[in-house]
Backbone as CSV, one residue per row, in Angstrom:
resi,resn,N_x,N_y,N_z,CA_x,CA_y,CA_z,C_x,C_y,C_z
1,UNK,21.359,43.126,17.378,22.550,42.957,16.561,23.687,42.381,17.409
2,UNK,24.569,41.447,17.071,25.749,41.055,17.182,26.773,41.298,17.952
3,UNK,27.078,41.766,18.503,28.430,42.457,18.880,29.577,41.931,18.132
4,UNK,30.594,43.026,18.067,31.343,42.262,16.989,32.446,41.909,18.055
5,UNK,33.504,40.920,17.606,34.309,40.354,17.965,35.526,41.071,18.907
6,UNK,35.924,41.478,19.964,36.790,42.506,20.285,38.580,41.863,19.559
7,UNK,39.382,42.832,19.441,40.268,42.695,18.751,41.464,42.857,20.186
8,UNK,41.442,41.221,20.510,42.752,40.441,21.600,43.875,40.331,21.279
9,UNK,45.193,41.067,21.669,46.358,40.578,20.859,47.034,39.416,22.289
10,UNK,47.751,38.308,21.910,48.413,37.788,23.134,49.636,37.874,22.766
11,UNK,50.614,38.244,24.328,51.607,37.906,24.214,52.580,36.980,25.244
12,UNK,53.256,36.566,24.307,54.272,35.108,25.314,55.661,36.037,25.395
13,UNK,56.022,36.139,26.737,57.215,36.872,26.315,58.532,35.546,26.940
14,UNK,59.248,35.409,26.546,60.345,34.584,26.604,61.585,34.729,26.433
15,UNK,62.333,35.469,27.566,63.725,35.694,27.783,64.511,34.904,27.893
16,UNK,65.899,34.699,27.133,66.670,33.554,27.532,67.548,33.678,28.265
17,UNK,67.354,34.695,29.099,68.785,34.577,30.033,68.248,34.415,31.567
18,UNK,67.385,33.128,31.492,66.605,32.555,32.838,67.825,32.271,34.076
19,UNK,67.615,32.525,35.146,68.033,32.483,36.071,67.936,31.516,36.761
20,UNK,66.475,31.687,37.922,66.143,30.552,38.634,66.273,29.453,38.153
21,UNK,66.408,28.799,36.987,65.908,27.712,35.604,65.953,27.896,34.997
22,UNK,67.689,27.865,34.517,67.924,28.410,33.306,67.158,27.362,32.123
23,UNK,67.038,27.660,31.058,66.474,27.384,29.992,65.189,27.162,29.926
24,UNK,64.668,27.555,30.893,63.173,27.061,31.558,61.767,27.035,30.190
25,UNK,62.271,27.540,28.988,61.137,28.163,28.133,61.693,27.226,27.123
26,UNK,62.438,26.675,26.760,62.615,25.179,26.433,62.830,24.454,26.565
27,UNK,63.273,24.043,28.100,62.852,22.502,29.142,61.689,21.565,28.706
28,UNK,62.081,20.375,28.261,60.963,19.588,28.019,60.163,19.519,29.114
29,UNK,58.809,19.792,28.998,57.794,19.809,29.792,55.936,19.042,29.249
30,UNK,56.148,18.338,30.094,54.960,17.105,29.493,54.961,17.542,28.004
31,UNK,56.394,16.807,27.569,57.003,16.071,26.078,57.083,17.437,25.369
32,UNK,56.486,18.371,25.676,56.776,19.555,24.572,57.740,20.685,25.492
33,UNK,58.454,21.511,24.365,59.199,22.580,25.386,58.409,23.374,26.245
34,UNK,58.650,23.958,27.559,57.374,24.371,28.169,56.775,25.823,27.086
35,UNK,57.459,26.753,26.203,56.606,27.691,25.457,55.599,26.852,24.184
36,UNK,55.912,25.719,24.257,54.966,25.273,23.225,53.700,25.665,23.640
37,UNK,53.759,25.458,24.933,51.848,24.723,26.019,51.719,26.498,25.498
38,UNK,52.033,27.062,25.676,51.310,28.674,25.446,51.212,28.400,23.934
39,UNK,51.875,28.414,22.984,51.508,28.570,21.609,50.410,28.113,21.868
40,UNK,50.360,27.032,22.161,49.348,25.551,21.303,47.860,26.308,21.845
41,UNK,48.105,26.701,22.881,46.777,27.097,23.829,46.137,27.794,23.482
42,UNK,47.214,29.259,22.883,46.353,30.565,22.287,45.588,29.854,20.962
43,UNK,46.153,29.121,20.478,45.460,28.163,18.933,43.940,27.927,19.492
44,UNK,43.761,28.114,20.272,42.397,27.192,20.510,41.099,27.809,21.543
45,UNK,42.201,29.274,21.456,40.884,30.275,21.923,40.687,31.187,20.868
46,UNK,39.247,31.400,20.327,38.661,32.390,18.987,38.912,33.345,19.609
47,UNK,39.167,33.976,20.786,39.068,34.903,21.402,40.056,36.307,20.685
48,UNK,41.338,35.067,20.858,42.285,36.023,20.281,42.842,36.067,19.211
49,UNK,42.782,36.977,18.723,43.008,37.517,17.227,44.425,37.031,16.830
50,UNK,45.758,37.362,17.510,46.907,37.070,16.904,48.019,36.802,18.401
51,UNK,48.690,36.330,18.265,49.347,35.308,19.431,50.680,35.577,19.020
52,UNK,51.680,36.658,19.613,53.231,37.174,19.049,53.937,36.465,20.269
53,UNK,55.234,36.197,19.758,56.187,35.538,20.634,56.948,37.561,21.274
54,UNK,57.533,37.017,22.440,58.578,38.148,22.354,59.869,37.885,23.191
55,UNK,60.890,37.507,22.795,62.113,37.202,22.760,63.314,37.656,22.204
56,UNK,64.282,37.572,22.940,65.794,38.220,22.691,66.457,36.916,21.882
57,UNK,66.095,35.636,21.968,66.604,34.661,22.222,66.513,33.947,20.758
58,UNK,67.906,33.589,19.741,67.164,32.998,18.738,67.287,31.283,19.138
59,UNK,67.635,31.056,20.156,67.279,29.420,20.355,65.469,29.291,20.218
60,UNK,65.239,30.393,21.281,63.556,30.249,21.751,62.894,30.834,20.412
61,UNK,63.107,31.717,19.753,62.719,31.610,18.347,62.772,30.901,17.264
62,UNK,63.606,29.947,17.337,63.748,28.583,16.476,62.852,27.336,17.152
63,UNK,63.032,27.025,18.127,62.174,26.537,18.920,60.864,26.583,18.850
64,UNK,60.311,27.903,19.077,58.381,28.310,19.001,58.028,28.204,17.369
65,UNK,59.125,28.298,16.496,59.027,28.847,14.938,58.434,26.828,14.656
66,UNK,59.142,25.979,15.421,58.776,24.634,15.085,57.267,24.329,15.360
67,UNK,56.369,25.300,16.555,54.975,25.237,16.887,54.183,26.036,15.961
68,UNK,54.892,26.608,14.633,54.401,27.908,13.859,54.126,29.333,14.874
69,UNK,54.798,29.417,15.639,54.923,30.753,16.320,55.198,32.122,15.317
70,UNK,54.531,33.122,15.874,54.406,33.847,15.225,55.358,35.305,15.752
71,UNK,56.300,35.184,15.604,57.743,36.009,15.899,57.984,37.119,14.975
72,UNK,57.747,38.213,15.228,57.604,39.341,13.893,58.733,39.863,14.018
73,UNK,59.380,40.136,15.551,60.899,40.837,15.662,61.306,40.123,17.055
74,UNK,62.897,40.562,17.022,63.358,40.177,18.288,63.426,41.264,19.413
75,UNK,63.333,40.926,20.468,63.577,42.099,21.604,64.687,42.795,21.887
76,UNK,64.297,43.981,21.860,65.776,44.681,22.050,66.522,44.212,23.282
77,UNK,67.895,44.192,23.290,68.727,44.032,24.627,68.427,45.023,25.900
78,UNK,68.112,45.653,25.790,67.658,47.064,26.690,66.012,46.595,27.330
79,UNK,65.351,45.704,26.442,63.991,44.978,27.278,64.667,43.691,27.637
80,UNK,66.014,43.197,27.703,66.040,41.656,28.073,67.053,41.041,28.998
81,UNK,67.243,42.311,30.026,68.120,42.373,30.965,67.609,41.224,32.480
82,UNK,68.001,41.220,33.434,67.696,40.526,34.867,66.745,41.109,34.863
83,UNK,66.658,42.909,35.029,66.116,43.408,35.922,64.940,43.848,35.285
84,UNK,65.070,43.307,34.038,63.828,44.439,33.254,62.448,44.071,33.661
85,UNK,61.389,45.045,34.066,60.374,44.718,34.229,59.267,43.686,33.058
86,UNK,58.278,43.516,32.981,57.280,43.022,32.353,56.506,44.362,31.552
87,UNK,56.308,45.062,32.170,55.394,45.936,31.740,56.353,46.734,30.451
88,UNK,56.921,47.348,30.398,57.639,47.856,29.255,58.200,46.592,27.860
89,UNK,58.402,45.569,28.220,58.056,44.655,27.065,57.236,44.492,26.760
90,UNK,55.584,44.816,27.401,54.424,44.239,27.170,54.234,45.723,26.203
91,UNK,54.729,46.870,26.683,53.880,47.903,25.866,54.624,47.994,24.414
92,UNK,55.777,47.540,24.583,57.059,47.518,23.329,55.991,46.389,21.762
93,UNK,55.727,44.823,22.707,55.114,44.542,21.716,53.710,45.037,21.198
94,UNK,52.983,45.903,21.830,51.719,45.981,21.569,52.318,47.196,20.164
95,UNK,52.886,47.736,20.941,53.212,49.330,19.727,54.024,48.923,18.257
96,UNK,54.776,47.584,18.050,55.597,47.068,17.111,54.231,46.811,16.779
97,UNK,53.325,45.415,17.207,52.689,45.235,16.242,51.692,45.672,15.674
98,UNK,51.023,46.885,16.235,50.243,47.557,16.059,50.744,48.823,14.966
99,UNK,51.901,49.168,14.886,52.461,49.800,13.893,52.677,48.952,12.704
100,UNK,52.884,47.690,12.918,53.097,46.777,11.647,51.877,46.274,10.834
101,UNK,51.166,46.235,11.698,49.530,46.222,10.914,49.067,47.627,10.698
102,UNK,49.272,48.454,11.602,48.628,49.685,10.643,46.886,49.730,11.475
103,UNK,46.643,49.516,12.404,45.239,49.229,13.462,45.707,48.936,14.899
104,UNK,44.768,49.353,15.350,44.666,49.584,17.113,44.428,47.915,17.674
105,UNK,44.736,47.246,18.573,43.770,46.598,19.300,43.420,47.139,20.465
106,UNK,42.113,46.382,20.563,41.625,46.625,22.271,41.394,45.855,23.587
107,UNK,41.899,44.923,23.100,42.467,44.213,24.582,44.206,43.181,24.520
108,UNK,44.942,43.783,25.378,46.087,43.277,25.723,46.041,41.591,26.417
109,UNK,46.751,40.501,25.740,46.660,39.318,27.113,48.260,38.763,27.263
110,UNK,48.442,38.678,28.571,49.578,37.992,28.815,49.768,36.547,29.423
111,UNK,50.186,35.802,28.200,50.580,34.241,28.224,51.718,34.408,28.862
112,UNK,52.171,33.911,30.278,53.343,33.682,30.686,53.590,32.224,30.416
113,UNK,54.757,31.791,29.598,54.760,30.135,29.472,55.024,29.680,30.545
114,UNK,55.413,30.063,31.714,55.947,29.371,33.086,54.187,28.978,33.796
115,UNK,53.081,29.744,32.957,52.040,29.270,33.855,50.963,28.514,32.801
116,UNK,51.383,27.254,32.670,51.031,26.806,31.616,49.573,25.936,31.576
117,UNK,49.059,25.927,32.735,47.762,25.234,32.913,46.471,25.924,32.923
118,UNK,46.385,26.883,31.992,44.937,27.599,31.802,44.366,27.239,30.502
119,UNK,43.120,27.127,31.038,42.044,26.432,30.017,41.464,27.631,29.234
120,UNK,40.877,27.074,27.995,40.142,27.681,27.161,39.036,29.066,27.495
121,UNK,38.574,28.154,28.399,37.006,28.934,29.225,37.889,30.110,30.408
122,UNK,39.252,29.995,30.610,39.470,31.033,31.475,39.734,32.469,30.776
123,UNK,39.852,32.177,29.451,40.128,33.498,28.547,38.699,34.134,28.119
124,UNK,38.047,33.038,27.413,36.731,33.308,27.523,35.903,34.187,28.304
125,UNK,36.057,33.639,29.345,34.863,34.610,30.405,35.668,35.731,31.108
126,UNK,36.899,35.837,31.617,37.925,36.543,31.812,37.676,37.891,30.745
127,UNK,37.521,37.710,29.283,37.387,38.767,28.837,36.141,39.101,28.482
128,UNK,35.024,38.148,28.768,33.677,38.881,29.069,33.030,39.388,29.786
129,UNK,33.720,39.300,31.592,33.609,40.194,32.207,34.447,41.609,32.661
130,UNK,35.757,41.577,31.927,36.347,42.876,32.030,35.218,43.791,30.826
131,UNK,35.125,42.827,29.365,34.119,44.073,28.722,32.876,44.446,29.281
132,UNK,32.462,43.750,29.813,30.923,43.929,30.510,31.164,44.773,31.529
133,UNK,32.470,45.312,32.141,32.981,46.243,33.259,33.750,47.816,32.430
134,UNK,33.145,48.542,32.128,33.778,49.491,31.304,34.777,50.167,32.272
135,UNK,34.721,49.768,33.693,35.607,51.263,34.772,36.643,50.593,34.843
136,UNK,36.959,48.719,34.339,37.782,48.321,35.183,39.138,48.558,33.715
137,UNK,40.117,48.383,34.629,41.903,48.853,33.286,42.126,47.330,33.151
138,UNK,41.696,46.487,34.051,42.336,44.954,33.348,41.450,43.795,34.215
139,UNK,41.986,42.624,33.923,41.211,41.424,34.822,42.769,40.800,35.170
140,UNK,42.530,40.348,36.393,44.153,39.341,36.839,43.759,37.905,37.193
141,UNK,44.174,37.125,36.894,44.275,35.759,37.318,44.465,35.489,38.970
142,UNK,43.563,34.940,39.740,43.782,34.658,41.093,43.998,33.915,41.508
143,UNK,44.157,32.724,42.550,43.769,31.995,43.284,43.815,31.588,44.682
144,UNK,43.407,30.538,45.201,43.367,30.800,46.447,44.586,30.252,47.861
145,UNK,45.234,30.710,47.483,46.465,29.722,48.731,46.200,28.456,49.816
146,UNK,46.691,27.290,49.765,46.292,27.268,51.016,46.401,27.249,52.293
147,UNK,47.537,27.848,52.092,47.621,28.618,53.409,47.167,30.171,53.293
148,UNK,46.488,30.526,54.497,46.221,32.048,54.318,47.340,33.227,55.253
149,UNK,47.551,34.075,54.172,48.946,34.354,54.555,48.551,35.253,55.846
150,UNK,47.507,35.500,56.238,47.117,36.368,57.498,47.852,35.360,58.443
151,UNK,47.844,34.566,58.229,48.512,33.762,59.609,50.108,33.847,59.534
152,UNK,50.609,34.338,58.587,51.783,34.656,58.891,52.562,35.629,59.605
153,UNK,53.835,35.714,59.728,54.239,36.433,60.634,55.653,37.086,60.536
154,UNK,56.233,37.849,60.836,57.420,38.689,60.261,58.202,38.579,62.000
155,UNK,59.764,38.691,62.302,60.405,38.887,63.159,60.838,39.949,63.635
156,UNK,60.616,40.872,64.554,61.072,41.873,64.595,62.671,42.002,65.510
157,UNK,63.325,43.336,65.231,64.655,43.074,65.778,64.576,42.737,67.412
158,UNK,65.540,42.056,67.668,65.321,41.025,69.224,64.660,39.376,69.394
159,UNK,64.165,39.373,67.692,63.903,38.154,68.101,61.979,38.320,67.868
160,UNK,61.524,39.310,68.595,60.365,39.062,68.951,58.999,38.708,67.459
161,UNK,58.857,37.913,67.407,57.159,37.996,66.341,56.081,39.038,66.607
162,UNK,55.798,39.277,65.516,54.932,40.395,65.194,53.974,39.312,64.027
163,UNK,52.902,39.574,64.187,51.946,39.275,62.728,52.086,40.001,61.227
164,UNK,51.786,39.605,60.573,52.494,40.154,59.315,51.232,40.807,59.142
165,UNK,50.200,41.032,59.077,49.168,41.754,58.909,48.673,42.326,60.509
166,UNK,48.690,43.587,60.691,48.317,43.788,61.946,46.689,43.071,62.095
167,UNK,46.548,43.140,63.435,45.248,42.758,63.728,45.026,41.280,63.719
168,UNK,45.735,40.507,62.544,45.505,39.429,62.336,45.108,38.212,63.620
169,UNK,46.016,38.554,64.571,45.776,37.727,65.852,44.639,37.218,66.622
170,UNK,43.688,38.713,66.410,42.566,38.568,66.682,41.228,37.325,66.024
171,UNK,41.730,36.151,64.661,41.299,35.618,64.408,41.329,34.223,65.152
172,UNK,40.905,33.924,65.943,41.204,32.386,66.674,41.072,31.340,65.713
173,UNK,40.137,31.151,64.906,40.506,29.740,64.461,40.576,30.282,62.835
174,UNK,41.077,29.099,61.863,41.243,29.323,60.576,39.510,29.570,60.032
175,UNK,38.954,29.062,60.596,37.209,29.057,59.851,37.160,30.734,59.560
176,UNK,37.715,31.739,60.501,37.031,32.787,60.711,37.677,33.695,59.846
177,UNK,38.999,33.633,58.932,39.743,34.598,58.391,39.276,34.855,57.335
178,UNK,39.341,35.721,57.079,38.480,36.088,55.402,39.547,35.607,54.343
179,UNK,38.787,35.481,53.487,39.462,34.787,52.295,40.851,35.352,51.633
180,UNK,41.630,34.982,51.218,42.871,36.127,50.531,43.546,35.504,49.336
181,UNK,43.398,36.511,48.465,44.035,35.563,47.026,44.968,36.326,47.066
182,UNK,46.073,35.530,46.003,47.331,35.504,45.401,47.517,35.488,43.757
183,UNK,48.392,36.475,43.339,48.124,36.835,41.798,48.385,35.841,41.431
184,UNK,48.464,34.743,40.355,49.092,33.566,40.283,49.865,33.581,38.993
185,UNK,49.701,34.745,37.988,50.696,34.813,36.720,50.196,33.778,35.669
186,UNK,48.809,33.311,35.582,48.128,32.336,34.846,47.278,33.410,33.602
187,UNK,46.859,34.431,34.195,46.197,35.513,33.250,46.035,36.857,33.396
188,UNK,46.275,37.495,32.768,46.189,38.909,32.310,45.737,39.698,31.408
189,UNK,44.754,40.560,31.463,44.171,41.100,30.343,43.960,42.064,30.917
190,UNK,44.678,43.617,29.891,44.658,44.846,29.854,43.806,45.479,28.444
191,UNK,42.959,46.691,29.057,42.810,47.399,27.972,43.714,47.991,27.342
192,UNK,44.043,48.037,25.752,44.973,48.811,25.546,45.127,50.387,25.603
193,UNK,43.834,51.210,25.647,44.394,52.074,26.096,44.854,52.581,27.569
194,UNK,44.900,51.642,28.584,45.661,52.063,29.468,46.911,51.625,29.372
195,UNK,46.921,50.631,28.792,48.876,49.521,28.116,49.391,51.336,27.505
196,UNK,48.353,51.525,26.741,49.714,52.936,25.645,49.880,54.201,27.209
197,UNK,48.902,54.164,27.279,48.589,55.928,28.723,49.990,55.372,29.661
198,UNK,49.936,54.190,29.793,50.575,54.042,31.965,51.890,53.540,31.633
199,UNK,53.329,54.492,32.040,54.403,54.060,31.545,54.704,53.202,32.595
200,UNK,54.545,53.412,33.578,55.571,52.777,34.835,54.416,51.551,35.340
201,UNK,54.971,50.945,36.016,54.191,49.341,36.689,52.462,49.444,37.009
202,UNK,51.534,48.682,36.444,50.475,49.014,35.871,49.550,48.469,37.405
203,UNK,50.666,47.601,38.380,49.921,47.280,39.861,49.765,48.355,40.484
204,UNK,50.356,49.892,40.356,50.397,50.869,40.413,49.129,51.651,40.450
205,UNK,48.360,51.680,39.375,47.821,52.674,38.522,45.723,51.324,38.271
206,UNK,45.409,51.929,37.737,44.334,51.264,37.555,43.476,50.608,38.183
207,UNK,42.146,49.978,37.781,41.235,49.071,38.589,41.141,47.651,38.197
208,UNK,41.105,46.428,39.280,41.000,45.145,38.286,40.175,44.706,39.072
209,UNK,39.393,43.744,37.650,38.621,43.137,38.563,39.672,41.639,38.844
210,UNK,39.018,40.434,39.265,39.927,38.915,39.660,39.647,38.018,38.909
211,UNK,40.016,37.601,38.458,39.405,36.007,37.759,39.643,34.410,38.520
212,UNK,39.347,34.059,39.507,39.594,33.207,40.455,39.722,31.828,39.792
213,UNK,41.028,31.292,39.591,41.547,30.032,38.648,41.886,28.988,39.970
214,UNK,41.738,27.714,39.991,41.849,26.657,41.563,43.147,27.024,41.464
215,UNK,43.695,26.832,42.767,45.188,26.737,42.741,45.804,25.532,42.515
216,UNK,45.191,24.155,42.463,46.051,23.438,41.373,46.397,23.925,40.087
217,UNK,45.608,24.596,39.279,45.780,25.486,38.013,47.034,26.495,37.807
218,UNK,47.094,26.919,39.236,47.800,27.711,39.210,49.308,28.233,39.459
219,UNK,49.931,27.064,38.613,51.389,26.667,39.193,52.267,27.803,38.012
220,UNK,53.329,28.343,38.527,54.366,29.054,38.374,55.238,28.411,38.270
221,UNK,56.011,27.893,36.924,57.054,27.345,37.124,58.493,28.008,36.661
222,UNK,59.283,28.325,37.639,60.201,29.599,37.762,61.631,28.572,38.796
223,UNK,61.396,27.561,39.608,63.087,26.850,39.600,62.433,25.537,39.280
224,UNK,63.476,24.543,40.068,63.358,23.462,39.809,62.512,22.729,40.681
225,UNK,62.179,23.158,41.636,61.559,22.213,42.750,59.974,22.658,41.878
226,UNK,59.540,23.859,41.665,58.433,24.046,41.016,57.990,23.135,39.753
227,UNK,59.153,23.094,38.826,59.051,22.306,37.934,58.861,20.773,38.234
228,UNK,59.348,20.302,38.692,59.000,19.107,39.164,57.194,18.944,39.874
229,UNK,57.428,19.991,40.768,56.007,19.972,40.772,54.997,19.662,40.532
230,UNK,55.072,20.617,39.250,54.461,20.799,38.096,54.316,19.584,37.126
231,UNK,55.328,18.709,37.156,55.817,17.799,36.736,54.483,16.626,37.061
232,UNK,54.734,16.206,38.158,54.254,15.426,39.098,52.507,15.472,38.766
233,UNK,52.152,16.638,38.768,50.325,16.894,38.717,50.512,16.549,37.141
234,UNK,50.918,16.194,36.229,50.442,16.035,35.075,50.798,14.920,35.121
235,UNK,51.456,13.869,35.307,52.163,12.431,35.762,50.957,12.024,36.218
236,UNK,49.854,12.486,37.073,49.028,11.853,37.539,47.813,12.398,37.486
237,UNK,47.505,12.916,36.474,46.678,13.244,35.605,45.484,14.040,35.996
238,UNK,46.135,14.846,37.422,45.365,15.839,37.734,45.068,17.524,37.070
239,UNK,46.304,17.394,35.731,46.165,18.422,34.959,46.257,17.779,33.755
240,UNK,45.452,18.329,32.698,45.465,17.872,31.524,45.707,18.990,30.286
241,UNK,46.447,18.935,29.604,46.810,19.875,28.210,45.957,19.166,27.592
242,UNK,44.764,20.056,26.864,43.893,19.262,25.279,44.635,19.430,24.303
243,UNK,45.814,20.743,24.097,46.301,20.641,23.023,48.033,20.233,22.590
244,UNK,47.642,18.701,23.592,48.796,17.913,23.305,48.416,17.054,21.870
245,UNK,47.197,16.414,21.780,47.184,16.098,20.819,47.395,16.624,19.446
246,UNK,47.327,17.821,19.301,47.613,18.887,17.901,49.044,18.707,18.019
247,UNK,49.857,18.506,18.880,51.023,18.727,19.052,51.869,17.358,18.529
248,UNK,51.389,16.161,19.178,51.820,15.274,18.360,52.372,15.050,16.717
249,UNK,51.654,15.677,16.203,51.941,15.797,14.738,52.804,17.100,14.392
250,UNK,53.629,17.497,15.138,54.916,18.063,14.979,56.049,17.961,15.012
């Protein structure tokens, strides 16, 4: 028999009181505002069941409402401060919309629009091996730096260097360092019952497994030098959006 379909909610969360870049979540970004590339994206994975905006902001809600975004409420001021974490908006929308339908889901995903280059197949298998893992609380998006940060190094008072990872020194050449990833903010998927159980920061608490995305994929775009960046790899067509074309006809 079948397995039936697991029930994915995604969410885009989109604050407008951006800092590094300001307006950064409706900056034209290869021709669409950059929260479009998340709408358009969740459109085109079966995976997930329903795709909620979550925002304080009614620019960015007029805005996503033009991609047919699906905006059920606005965020309270108390989730849409500098300082507010991620994790307490993430559990805010799961519990609104899960009270508004009246049913549970069972897997949490987080679309950050600043990381806008993940493909179809990374949600896909991403959530077929967290279900195929019953011990693990979520899967995280990885990739690989290239620089490896073991070779870095911290100053101590006087001047003197210290390695930022003890021991590290002992590696003579780059061939020999073991590998080291970096979260990259491209994907996230929580079970929900650890989203309702774990109030405080969820890097905290739980087991994950990695989902290893290239690090061209894996761009963060959070100021301006990033954006440009970012800019630049799609200019030359080393990243490609498929669902620019759906987009055209908006």
């Amino acid at each position: 028999m079948k397995d039936k379909r697991p029930l994915l909610l995604a969410v885009i969360p989109a604050r407008g009181g951006s800092k590094g870049l300001p307006g950064k979540n409706m900056r034209s970004f290869a021709g669409l505002p950059l929260i479009a590339h998340s709408i358009l994206f969740a459109r085109m994975c079966p995976e997930i069941e329903r795709t909620i905006v979550s925002t304080d902001s009614a620019g960015i809600r007029d805005a996503a409402l033009r991609y047919d975004a699906d905006i059920p409420f606005l965020r309270p001021a108390p989730l849409a401060q500098d300082d507010t974490p991620m994790w307490p908006v993430l559990r805010h929308a799961l519990a609104e919309t899960e009270r508004e339908e009246g049913r549970s889901y069972e897997f949490l995903l987080l679309l950050d629009p600043t990381s806008p280059a993940r493909e179809p197949a990374d949600i896909r298998e991403a959530l077929k091996r967290l279900r195929s893992n019953t011990e693990a609380s979520g899967i995280i998006g990885v990739s690989e730096p290239s620089f490896n940060p073991l070779w870095h190094c911290v100053v101590e008072e006087g001047g003197w260097m210290r390695d930022l990872v003890p021991g590290a020194g002992e590696f003579a050449r780059r061939q020999d360092v073991p590998r080291v990833f970096r979260v990259n903010g491209s994907l996230y998927i929580w079970r929900t019952e650890f989203v309702r159980k774990v109030e405080d920061s969820w890097k905290n608490r739980g087991r994950y497994l990695i989902y290893e995305i290239p690090e061209i994929r894996a761009m963060s775009i959070d100021d301006a030098f990033q954006f440009e960046q970012a800019e630049l790899l799609v200019k030359q067509g080393m990243i490609r959006f498929p669902w620019l074309c759906e987009a055209k006809a908006v």
